[in-house]
C-alpha positions as CSV (number, residue, x, y, z in Angstrom):
1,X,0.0,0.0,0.0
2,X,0.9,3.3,-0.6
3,X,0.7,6.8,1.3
4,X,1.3,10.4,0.6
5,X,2.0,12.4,3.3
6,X,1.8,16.2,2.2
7,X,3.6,18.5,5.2
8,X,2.4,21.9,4.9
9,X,5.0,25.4,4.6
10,X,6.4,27.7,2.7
11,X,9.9,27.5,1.1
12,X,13.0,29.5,1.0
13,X,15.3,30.7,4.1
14,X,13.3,33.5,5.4
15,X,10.5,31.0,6.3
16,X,12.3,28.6,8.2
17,X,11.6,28.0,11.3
18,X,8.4,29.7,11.1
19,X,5.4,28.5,13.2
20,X,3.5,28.4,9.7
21,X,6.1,25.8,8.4
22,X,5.6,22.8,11.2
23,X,4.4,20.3,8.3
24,X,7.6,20.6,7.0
25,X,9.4,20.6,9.7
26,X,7.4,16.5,10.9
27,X,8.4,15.4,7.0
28,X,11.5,16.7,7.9
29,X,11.8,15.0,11.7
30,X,10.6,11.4,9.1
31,X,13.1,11.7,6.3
32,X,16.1,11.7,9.4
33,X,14.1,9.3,11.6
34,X,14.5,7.0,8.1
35,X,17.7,7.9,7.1
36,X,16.3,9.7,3.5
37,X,17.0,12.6,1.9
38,X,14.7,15.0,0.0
39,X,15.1,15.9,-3.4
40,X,13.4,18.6,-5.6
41,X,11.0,17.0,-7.9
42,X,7.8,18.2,-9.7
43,X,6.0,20.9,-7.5
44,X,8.0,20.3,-4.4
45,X,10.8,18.1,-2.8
46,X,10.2,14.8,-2.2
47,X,11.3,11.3,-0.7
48,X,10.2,8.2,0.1
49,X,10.4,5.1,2.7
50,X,9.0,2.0,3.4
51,X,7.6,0.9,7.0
52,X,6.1,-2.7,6.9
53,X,5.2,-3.3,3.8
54,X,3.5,0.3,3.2
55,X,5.5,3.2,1.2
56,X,5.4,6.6,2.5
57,X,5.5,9.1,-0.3
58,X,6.3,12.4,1.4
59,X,5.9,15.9,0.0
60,X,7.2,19.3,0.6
61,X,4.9,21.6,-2.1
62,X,6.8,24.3,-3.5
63,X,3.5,26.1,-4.4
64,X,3.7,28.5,-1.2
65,X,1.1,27.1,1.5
66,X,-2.1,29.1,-0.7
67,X,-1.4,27.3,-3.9
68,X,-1.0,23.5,-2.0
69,X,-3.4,21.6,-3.8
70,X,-1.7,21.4,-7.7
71,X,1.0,19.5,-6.2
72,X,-1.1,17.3,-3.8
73,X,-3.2,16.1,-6.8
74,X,-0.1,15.9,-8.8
75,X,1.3,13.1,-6.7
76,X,-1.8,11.2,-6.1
77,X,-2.4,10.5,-9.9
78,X,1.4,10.1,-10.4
79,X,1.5,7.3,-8.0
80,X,-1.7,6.4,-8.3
81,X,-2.5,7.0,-4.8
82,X,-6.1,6.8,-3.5
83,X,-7.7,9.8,-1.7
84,X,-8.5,7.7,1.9
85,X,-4.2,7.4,2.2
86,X,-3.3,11.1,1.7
87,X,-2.8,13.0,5.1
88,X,-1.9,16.4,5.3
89,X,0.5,18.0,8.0
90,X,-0.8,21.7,8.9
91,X,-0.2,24.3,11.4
92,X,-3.6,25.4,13.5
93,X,-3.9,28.7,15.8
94,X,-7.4,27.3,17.0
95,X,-5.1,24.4,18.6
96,X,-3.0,25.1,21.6
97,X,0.9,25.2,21.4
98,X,2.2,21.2,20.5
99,X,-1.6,20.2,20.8
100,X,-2.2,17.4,18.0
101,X,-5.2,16.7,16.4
102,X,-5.8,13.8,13.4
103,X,-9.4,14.2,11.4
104,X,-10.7,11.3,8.5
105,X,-11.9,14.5,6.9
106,X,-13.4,17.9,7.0
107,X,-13.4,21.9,6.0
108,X,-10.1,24.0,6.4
109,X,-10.9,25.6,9.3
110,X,-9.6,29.1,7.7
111,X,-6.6,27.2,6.7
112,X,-5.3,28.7,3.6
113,X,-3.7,25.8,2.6
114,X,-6.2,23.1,3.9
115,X,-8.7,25.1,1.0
116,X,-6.7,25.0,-1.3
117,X,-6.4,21.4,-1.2
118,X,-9.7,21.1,-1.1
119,X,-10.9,23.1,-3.7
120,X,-8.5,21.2,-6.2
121,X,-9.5,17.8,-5.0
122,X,-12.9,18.7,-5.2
123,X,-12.9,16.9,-1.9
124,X,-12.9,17.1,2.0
125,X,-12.5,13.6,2.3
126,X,-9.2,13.0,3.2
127,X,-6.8,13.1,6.5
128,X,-5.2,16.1,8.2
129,X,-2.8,16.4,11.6
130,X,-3.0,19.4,12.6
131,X,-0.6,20.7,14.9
132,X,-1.2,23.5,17.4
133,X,0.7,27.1,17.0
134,X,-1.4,28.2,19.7
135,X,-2.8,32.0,19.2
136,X,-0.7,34.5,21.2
137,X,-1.7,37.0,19.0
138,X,-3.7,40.7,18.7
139,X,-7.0,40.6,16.6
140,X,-5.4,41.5,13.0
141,X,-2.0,40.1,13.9
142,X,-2.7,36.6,12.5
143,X,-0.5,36.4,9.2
144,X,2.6,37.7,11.1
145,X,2.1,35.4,13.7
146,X,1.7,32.6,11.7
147,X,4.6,33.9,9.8
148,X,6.7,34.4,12.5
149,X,10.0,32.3,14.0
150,X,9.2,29.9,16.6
151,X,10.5,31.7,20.6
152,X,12.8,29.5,22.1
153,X,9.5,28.6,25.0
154,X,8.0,27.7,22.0
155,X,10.3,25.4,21.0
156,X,10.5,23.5,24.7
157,X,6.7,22.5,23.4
158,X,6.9,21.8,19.8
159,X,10.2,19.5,19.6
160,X,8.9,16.7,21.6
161,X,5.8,17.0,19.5
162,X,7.1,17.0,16.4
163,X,8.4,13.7,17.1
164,X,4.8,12.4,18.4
165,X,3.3,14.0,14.9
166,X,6.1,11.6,13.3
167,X,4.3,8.7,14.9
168,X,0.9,9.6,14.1
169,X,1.9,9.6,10.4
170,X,3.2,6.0,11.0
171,X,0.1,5.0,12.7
172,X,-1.9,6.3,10.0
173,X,0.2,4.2,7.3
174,X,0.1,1.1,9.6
175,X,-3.0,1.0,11.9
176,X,-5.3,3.2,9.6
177,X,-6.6,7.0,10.6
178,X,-9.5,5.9,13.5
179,X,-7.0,4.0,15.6
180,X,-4.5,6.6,15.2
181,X,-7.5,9.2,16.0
182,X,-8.4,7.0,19.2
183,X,-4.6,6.4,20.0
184,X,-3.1,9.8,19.8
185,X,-6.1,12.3,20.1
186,X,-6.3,12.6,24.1
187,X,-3.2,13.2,24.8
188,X,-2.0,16.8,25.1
189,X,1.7,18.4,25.3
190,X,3.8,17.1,28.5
């Protein structure tokens, strides 16, 4: 079986590190947890792995987070990748710093990104993690925060679950997205 995992940023140096770029950085925690490399490829970098049987496609689109649905699409027809084994790494300010959250489907939830998927897919149907950025924010402040580095508190949150998102993405490849939902969901940030 095969799986594309989609983690959800913006390229280029002045985004790194940016609380808007956390799906890149859990395809990123993967690749080194697997010992792969991404390389650029049509609409984004990409790399792959295999974990019992199952490949994990993963992408990086290269689209800027508004335009992330061309490439999506892109890979599933390329690998001929049915919609129920795409998930989708995105940041969430409705979340809680480090809080993670796995959905079987559903809207954007004012996720740029999320839409844009959506709208190209023609389709809500498929799996998400969000991960928490939390909201620290004034009203109108949004895109910088979302924009902005992570703070060095931040971080003390947001490492160890980076590594936990990496094992939801497992789960969802091995165990399926409702035991991962029923496995993972409760818990919240140590």
């Amino acid at each position: 079986m095969k799986y594309l995992i989609a983690g959800l940023g913006n390229i280029g140096p002045e985004y790194e590190n940016t609380r808007h770029n956390i799906g890149f950085m859990v395809a990123d925690r993967l690749a080194g947890e697997h010992e792969v490399v991404f390389a650029p490829g049509r609409y984004g970098d990409l790399v792959s792995f295999r974990k019992k049987g199952r490949i994990f496609h993963m992408l990086k689109p290269s689209t800027y987070m508004n335009r992330s649905g061309r490439p999506v699409l892109y890979w599933l027809n390329k690998e001929k990748i049915p919609l129920e084994n795409l998930l989708v790494i995105a940041d969430d300010v409705a979340l809680p710093l480090g809080m993670l959250r796995m959905r079987a489907k559903g809207g954007p939830g004012g996720h740029n990104g999320l839409s844009d998927i959506i709208h190209v897919l023609g389709s809500n149907q498929f799996a998400r993690l969000r991960f928490g950025i939390g909201a620290d924010f004034p009203i109108g402040f949004q895109s910088q925060y979302v924009l902005g580095k992570w703070t060095d508190e931040e971080m003390k949150v947001v490492n160890p679950q980076i590594k936990v998102a990496a094992e939801m993405v497992v789960s969802f490849g091995l165990q399926g997205v409702q035991r991962t939902m029923n496995q993972y969901n409760k818990r919240s940030p140590e």
